[in-house]
N, CA, C and O atoms as a DFTB+ gen file, in Angstrom:
276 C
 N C O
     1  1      91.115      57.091     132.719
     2  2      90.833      55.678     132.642
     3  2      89.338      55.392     132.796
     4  3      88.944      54.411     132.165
     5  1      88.406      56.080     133.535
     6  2      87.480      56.128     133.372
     7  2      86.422      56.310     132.180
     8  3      85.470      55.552     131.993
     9  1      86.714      57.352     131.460
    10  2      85.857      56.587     130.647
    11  2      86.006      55.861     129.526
    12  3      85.246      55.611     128.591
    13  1      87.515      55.456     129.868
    14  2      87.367      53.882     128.823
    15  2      86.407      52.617     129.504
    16  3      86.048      51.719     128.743
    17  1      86.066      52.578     130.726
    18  2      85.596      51.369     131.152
    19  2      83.876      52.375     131.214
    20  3      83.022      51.948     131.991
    21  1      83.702      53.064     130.747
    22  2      82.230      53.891     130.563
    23  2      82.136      53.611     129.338
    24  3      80.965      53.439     129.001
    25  1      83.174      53.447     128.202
    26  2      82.819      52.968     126.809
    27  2      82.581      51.864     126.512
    28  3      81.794      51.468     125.652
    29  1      83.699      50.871     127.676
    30  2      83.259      49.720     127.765
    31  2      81.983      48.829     128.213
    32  3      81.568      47.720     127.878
    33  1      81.604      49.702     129.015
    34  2      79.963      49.085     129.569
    35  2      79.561      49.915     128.450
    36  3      79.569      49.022     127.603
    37  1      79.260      50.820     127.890
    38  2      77.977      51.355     126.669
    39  2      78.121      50.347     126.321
    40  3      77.220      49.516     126.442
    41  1      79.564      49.989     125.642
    42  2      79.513      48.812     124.344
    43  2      78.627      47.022     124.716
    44  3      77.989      46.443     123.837
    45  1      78.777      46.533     125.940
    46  2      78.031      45.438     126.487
    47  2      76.740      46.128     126.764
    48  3      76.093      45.736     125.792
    49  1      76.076      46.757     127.322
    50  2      75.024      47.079     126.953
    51  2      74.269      47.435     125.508
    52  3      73.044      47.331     125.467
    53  1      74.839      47.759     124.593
    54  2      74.342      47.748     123.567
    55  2      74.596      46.084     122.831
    56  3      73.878      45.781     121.878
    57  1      75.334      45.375     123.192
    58  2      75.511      44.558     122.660
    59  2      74.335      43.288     123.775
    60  3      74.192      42.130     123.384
    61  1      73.678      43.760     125.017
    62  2      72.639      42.862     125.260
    63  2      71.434      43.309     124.865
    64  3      70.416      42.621     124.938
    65  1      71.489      44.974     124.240
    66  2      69.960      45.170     124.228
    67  2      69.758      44.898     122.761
    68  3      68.577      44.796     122.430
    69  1      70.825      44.733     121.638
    70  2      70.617      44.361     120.231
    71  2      70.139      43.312     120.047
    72  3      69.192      43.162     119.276
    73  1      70.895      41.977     120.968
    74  2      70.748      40.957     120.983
    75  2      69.781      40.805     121.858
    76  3      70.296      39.952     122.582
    77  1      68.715      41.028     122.325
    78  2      67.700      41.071     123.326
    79  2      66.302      41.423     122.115
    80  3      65.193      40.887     122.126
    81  1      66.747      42.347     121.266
    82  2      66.016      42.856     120.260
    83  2      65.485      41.717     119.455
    84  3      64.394      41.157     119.349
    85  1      66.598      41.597     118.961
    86  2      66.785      40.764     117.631
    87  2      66.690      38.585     117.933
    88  3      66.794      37.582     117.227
    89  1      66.470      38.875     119.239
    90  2      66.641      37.514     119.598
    91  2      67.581      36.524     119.216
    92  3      67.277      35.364     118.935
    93  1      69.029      37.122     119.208
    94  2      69.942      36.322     118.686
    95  2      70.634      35.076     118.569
    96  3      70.540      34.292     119.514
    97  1      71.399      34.724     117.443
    98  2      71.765      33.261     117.785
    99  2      73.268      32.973     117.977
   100  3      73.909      31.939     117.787
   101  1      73.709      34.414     118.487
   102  2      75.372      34.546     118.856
   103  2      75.766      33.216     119.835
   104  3      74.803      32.845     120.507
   105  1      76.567      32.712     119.964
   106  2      76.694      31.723     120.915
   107  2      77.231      32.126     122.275
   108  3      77.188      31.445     123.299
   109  1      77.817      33.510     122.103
   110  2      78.097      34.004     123.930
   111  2      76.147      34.590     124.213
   112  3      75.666      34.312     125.311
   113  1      75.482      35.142     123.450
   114  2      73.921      35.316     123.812
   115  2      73.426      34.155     124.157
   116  3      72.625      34.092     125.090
   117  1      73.775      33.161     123.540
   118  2      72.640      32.022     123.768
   119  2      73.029      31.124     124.936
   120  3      72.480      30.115     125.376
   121  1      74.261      31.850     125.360
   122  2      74.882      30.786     126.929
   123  2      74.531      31.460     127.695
   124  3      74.276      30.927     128.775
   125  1      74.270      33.364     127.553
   126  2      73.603      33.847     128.634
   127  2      72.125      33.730     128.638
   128  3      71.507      33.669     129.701
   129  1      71.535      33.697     127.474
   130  2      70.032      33.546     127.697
   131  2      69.500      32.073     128.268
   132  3      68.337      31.850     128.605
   133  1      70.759      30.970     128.310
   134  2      69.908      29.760     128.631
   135  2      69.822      30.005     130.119
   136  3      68.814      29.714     130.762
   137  1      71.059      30.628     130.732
   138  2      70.725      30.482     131.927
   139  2      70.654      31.444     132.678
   140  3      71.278      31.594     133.728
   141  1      69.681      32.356     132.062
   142  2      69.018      33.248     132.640
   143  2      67.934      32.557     132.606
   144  3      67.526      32.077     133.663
   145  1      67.173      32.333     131.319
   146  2      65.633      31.418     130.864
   147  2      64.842      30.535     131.974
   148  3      63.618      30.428     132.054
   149  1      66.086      29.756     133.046
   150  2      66.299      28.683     134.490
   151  2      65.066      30.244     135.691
   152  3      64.007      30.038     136.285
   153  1      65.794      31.457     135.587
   154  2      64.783      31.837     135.986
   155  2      63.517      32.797     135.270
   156  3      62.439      33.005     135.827
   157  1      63.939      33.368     133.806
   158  2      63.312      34.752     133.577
   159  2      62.103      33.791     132.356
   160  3      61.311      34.520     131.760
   161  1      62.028      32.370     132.076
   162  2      61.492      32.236     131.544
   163  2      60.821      32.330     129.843
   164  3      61.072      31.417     129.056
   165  1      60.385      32.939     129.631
   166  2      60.219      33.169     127.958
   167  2      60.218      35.087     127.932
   168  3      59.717      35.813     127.073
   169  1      60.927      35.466     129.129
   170  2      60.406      37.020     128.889
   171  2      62.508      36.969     129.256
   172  3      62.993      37.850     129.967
   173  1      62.841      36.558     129.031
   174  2      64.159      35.865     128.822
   175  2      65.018      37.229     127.902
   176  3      66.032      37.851     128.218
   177  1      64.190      37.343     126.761
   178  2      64.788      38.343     125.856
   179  2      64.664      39.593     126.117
   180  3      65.499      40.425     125.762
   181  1      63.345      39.934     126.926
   182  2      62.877      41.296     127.632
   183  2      63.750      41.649     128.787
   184  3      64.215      42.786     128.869
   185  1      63.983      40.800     129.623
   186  2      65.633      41.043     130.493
   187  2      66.495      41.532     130.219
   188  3      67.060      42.414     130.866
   189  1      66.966      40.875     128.708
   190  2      68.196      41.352     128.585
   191  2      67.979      42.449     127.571
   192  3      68.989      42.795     126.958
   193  1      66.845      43.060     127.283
   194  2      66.578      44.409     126.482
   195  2      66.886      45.532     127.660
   196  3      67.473      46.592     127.445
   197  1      66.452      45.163     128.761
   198  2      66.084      46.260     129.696
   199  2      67.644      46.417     130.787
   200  3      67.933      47.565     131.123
   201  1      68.570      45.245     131.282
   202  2      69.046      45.207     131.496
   203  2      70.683      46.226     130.875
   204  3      71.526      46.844     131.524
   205  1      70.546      46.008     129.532
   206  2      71.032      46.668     128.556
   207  2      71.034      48.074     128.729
   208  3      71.828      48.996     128.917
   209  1      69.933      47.884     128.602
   210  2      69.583      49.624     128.825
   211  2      69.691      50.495     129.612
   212  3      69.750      51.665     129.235
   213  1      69.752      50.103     131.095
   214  2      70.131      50.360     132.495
   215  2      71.776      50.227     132.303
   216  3      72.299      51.199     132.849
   217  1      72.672      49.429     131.763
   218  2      74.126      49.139     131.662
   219  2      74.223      50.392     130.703
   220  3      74.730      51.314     131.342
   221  1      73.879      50.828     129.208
   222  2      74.157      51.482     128.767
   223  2      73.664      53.204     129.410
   224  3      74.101      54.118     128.710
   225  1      73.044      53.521     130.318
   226  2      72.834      54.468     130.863
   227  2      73.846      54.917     132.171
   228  3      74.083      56.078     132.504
   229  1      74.432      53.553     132.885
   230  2      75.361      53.725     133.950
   231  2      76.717      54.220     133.450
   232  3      77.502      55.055     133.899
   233  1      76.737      53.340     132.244
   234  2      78.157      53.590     131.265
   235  2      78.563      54.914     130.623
   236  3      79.675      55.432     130.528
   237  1      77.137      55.399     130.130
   238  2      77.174      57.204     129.982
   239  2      77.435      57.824     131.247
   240  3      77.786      59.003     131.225
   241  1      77.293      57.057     132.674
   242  2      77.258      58.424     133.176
   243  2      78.730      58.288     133.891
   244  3      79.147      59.278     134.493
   245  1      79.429      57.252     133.852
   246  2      80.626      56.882     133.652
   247  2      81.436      57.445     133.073
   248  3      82.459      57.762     133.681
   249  1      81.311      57.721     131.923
   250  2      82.027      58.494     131.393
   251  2      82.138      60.034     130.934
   252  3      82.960      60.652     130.257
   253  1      80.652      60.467     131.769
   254  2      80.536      61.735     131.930
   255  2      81.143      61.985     133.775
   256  3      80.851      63.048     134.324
   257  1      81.726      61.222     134.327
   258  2      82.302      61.288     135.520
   259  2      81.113      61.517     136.708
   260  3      81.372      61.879     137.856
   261  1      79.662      61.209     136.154
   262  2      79.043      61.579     137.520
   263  2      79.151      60.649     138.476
   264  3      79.234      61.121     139.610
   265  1      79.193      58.857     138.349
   266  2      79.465      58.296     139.132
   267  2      81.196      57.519     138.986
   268  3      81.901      57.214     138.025
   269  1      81.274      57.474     139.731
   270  2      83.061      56.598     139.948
   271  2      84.088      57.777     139.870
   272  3      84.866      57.627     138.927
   273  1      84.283      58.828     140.555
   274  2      85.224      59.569     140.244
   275  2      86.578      59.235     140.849
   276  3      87.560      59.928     140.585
């Protein structure tokens, strides 16, 4: 069961760092970027690049069983 929920975080992490990329106009992105924006400002999109990226690295290791066994 584990690493279905390790595929599952890759997949939301790749799906904030695309949309972090690309500055998207998805409407679940743009409800998280408004109110993140309240604090992260115009670096708003750089959050959720990096954030992403940290989610998609926990999620690999998730499903390589190093953490959550």
């Amino acid at each position: 069961m584990h690493p279905l929920w390790g595929i599952l975080m890759i997949a939301i992490g790749l799906f904030m760092l695309i949309c972090g990329l690309i500055k998207s106009d998805f409407i679940v992105y743009r409800l998280m970027a408004a109110r993140s924006k309240l604090l992260w400002g115009k670096n708003v999109h750089r959050f959720y690049q990096i954030v992403g990226a940290i989610v998609i690295v926990i999620g690999i290791l998730v499903v390589f069983g190093v953490i959550w066994q």
